[in-house]
TIKEBA-348535 format. One record per residue (C-alpha): residue number from 1; x, y, z; residue in one letter. Coordinates in steps of 0.5 Angstrom, whole numbers, padded with zeros to 4 digits, always signed. Example, Ala and Ser with C-alpha at 12.3 -4.5 7.8 and 13.67 -1.06 7.14 Angstrom:
+-----+-------+-------+-------+------+
! pos !     X !     Y !     Z ! code !
+-----+-------+-------+-------+------+
!   1 ! +0025 ! -0009 ! +0016 !    A !
!   2 ! +0027 ! -0002 ! +0014 !    S !
+-----+-------+-------+-------+------+
END
This chain:
+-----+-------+-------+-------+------+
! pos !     X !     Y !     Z ! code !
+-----+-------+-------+-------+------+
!   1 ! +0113 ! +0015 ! +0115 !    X !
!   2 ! +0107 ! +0016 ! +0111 !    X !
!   3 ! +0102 ! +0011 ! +0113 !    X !
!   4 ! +0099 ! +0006 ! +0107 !    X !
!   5 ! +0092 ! +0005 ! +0107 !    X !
!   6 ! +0088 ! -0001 ! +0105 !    X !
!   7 ! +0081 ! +0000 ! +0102 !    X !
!   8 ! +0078 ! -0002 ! +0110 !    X !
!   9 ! +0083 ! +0004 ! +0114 !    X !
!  10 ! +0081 ! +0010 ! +0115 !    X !
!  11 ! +0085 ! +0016 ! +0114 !    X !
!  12 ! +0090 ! +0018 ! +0121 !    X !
!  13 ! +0089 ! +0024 ! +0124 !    X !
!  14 ! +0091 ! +0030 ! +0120 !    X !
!  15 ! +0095 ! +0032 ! +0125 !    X !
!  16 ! +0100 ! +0026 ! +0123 !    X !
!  17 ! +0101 ! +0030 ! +0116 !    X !
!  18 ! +0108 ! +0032 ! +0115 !    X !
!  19 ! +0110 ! +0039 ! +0117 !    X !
!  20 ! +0113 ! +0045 ! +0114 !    X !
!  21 ! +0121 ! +0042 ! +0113 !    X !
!  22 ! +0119 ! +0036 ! +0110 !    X !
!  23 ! +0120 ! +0034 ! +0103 !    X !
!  24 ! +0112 ! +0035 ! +0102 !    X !
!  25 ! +0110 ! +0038 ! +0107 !    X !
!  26 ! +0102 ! +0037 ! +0108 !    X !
!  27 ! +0102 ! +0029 ! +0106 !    X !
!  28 ! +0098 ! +0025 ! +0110 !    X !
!  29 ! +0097 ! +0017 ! +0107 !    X !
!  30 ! +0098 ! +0014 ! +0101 !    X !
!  31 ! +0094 ! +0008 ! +0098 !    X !
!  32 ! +0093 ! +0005 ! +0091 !    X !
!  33 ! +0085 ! +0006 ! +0091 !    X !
!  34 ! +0080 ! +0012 ! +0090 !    X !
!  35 ! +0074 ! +0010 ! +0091 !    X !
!  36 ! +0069 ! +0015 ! +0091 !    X !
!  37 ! +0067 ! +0012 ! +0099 !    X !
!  38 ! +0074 ! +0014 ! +0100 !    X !
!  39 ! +0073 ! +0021 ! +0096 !    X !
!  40 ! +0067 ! +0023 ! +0100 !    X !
!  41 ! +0070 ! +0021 ! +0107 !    X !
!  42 ! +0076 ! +0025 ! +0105 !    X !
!  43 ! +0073 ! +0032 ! +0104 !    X !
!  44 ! +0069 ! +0031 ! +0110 !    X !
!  45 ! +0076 ! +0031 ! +0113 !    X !
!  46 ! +0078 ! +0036 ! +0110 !    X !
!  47 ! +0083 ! +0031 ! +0106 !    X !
!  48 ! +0084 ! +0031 ! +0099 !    X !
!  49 ! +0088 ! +0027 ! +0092 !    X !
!  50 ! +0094 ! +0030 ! +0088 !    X !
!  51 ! +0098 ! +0025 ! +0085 !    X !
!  52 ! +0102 ! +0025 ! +0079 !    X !
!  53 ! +0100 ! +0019 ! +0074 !    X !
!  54 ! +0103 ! +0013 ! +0076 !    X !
!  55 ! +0104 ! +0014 ! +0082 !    X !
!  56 ! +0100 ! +0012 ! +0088 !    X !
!  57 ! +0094 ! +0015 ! +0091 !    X !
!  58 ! +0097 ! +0021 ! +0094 !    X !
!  59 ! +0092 ! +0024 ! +0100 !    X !
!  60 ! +0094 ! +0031 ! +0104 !    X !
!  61 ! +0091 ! +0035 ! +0109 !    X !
!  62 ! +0096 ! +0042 ! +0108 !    X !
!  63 ! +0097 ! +0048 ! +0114 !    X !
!  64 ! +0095 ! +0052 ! +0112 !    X !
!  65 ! +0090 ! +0052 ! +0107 !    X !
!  66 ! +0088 ! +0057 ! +0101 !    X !
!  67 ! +0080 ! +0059 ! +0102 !    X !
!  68 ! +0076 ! +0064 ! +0098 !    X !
!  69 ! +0070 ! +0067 ! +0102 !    X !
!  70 ! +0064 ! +0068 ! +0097 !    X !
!  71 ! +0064 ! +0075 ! +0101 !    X !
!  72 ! +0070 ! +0077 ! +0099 !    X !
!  73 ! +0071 ! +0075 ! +0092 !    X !
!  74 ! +0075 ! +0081 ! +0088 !    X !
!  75 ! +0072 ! +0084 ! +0083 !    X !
!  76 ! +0077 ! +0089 ! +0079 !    X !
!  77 ! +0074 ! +0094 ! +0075 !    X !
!  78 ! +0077 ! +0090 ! +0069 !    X !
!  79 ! +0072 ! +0084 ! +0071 !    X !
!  80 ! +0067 ! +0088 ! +0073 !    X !
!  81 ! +0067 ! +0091 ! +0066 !    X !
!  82 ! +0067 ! +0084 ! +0063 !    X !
!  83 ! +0062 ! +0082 ! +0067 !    X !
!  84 ! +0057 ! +0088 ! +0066 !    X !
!  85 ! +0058 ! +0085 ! +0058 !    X !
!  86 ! +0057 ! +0077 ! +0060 !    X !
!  87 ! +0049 ! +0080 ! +0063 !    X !
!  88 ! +0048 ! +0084 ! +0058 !    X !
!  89 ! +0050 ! +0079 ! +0051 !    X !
!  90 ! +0045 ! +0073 ! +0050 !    X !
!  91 ! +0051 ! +0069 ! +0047 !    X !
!  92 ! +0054 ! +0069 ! +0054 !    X !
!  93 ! +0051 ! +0063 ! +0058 !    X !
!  94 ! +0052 ! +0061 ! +0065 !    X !
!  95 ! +0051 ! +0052 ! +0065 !    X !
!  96 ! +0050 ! +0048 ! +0072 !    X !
!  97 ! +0053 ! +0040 ! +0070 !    X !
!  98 ! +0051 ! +0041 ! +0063 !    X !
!  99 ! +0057 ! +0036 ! +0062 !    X !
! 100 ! +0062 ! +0034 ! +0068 !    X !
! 101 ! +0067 ! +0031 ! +0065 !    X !
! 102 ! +0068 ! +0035 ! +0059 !    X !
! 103 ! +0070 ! +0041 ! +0064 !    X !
! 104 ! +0075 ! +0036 ! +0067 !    X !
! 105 ! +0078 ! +0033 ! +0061 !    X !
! 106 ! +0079 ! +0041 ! +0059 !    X !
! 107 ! +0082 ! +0042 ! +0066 !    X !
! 108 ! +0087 ! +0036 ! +0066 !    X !
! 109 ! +0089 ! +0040 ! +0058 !    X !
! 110 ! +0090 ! +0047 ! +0061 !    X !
! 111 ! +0096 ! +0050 ! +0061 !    X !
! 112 ! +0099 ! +0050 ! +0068 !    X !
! 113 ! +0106 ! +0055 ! +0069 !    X !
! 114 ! +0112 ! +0051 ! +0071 !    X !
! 115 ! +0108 ! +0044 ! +0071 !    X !
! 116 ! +0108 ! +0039 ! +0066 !    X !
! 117 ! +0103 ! +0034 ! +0064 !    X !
! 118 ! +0097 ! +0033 ! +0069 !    X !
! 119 ! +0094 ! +0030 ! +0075 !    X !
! 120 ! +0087 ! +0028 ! +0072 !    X !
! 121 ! +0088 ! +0022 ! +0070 !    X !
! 122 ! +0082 ! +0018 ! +0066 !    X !
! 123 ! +0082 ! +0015 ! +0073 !    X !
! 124 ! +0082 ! +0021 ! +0077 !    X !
! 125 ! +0076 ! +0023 ! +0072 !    X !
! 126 ! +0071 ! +0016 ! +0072 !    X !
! 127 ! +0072 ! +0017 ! +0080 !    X !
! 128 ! +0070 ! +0024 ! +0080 !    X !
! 129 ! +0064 ! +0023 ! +0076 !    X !
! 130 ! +0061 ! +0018 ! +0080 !    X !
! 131 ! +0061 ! +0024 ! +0086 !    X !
! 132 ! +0058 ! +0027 ! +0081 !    X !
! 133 ! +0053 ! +0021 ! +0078 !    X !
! 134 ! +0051 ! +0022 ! +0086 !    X !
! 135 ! +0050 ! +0029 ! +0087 !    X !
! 136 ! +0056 ! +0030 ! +0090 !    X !
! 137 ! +0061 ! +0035 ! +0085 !    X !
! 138 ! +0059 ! +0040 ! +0080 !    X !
! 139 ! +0061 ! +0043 ! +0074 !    X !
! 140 ! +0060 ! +0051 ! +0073 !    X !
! 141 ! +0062 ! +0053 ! +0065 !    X !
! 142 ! +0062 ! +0059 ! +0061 !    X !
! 143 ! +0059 ! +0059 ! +0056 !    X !
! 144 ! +0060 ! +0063 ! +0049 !    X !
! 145 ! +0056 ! +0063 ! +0042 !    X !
! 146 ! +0054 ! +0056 ! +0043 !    X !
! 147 ! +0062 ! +0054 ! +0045 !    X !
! 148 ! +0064 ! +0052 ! +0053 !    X !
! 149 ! +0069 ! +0057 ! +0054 !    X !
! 150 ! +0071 ! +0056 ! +0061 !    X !
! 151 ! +0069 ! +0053 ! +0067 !    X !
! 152 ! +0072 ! +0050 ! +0073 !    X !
! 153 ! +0070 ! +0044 ! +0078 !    X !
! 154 ! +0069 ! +0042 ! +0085 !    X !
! 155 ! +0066 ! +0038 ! +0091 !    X !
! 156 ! +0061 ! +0041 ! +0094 !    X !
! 157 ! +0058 ! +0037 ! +0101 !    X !
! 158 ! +0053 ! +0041 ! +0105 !    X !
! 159 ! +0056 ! +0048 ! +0106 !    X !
! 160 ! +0062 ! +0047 ! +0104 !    X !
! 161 ! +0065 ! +0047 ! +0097 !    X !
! 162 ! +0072 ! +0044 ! +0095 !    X !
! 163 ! +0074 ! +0048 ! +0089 !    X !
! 164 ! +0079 ! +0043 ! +0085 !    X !
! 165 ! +0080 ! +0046 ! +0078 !    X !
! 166 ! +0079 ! +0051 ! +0072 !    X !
! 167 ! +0081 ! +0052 ! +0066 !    X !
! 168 ! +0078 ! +0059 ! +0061 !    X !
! 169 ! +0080 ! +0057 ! +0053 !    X !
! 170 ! +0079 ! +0065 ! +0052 !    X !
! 171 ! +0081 ! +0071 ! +0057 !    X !
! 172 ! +0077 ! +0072 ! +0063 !    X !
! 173 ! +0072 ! +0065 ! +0063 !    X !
! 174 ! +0074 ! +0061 ! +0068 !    X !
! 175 ! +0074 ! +0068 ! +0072 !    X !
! 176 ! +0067 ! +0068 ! +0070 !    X !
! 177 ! +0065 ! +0062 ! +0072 !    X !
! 178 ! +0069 ! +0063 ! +0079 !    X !
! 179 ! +0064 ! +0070 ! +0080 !    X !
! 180 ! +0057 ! +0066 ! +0078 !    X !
! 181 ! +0059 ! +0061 ! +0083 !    X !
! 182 ! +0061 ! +0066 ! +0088 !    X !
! 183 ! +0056 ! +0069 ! +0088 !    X !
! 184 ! +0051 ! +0063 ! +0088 !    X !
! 185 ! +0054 ! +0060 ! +0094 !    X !
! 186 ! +0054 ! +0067 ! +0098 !    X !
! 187 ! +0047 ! +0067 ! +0096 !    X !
! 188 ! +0045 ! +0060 ! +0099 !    X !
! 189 ! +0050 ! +0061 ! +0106 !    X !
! 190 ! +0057 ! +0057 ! +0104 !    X !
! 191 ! +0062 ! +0062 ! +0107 !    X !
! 192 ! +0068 ! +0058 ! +0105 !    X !
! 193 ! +0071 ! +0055 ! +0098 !    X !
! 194 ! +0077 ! +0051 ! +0100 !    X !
! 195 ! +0083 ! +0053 ! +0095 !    X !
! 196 ! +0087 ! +0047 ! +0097 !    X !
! 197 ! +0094 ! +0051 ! +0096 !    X !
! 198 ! +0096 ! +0058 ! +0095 !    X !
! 199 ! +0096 ! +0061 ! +0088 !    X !
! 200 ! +0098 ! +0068 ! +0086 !    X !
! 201 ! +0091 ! +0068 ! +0082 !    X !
! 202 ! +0088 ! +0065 ! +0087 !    X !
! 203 ! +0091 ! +0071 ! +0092 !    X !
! 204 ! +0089 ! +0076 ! +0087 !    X !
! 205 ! +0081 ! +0074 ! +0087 !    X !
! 206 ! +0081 ! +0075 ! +0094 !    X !
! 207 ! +0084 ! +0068 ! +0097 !    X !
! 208 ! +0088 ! +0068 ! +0103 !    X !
! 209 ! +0091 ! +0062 ! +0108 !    X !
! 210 ! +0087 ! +0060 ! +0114 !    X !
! 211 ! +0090 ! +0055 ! +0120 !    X !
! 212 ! +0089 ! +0048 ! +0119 !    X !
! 213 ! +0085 ! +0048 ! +0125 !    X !
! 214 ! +0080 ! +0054 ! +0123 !    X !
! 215 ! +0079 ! +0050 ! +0116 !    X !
! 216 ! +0078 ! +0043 ! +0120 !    X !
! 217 ! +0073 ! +0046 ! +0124 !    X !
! 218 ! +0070 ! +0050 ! +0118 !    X !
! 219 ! +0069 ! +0044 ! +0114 !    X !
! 220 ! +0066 ! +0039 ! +0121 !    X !
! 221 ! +0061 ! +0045 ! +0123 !    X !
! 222 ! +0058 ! +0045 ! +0115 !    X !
! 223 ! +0059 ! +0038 ! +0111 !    X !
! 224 ! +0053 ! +0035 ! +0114 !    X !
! 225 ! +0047 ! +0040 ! +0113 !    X !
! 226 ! +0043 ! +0040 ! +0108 !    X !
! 227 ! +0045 ! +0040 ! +0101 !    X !
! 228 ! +0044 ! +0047 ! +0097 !    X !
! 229 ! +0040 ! +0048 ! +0090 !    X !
! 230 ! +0044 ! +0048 ! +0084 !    X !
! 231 ! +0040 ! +0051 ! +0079 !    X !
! 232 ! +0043 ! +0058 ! +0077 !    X !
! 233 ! +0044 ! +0063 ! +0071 !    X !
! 234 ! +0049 ! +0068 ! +0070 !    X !
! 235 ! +0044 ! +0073 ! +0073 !    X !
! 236 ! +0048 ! +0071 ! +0080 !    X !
! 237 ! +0053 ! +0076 ! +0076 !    X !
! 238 ! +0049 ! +0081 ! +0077 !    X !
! 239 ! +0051 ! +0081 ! +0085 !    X !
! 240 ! +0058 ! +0082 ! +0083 !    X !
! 241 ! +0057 ! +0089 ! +0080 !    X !
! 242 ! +0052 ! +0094 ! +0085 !    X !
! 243 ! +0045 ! +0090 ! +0083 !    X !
! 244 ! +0045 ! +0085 ! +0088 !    X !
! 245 ! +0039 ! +0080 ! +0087 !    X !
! 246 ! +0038 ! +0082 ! +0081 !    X !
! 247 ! +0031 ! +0082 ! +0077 !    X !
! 248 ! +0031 ! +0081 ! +0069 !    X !
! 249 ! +0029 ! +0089 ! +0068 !    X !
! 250 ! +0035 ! +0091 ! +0071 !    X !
! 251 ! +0040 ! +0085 ! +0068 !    X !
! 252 ! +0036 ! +0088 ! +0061 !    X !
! 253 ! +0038 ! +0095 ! +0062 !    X !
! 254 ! +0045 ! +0094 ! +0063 !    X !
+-----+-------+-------+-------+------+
END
């Protein structure tokens, strides 16, 4: 039975998750709020909402966990190509925040395969926004000739990054964002992106699934140190291309 919390209870143990021969394997609690207290409390626990519109608040702590380590991002010679022209073209823009809840309103509008319709929810927006409004989630967008073309979200808590969604209106850009933020948080000593849930994309730009309990206590040792900058451009990109910290000679001569 999932457990109902009312807006004072504080989450049960992760272990308590329904197991893999459940119906919903990783469900842990249901409730009707999404406080942005309750949100924060949860990543520091490594649970996180999905629900559908119309039904309760859904919380989950799933084993095992996708995750993406900045160093090991993949880059294939086709990205890199692209890459190589995203530094070298000035249309091309890397944005920090520049609007947060565009970049969720265009998540909830993407194309998902075999899904229909959308978990973020007008709700599910105004509560993520107010993690932002405090300096707890950040929006990562591509931008081309004025126009945002990609990008992607998430929760970031000490050193730690919660990757929530992406979306790309044109081939590559979400990819684009993704390797900027990448290589930013390399850069500033985040050693894990939390993925959530398998995905083949995912898988294919270097995801892989950890033990509940390895994320759990990744998650516990990094979300209380001290918050990393987020100022970056798409100079960052130049890690993923045999630059490394590139300077803005080497990103001219490209």
């Amino acid at each position: 039975m999932v457990p109902w919390l009312s807006p004072d209870d504080p989450f049960p143990p992760i272990e308590r998750a329904l197991g893999a021969s459940s119906g919903a394997p990783g469900l842990l609690a249901a409730s009707a709020d999404l406080l942005p207290s309750r949100l924060v409390d949860a990543y520091r626990h490594g649970i996180f909402p999905w629900y559908s519109d119309g039904q309760p608040v859904l919380w989950w702590s799933p084993d095992p966990r996708m995750i993406l380590r900045p160093d090991e991002f993949k880059v294939s010679p086709s990205l890199k190509k692209t890459l190589k022209r995203v530094l070298r073209d000035p249309a091309w823009e890397i944005r920090v925040d520049n609007d947060f809840a565009a970049v969720m309103r265009a998540c909830a509008s993407a194309p998902r395969r075999g899904q229909r319709g959308t978990w973020i929810t007008t709700d599910v927006i105004e509560a993520y926004s107010s993690l932002h409004r405090i300096g707890d989630a950040h929006s990562i967008e591509a931008w081309f000739d004025g126009q945002r073309v990609g990008g992607l979200y998430g929760v970031s808590l000490g050193k730690m990054f919660f990757g929530e969604s992406m979306f790309a209106s044109v081939t590559d850009a979400s990819k684009i964002a993704l390797a900027a933020l990448a290589a930013h948080l390399r850069r500033n000593g985040v050693e894990l992106i939390d993925c959530q849930q398998n995905t083949a994309h995912l898988a294919s730009l270097g995801g892989r699934e950890i033990g509940r309990k390895a994320f759990i206590a990744h998650v516990r040792a990094t979300v209380s140190a001290p918050s990393i900058n987020w100022r970056f451009d798409k100079s960052v990109l130049a890690d993923w291309i045999g630059l490394g910290h590139a300077d803005n000679s080497a990103v001219s001569a490209l």
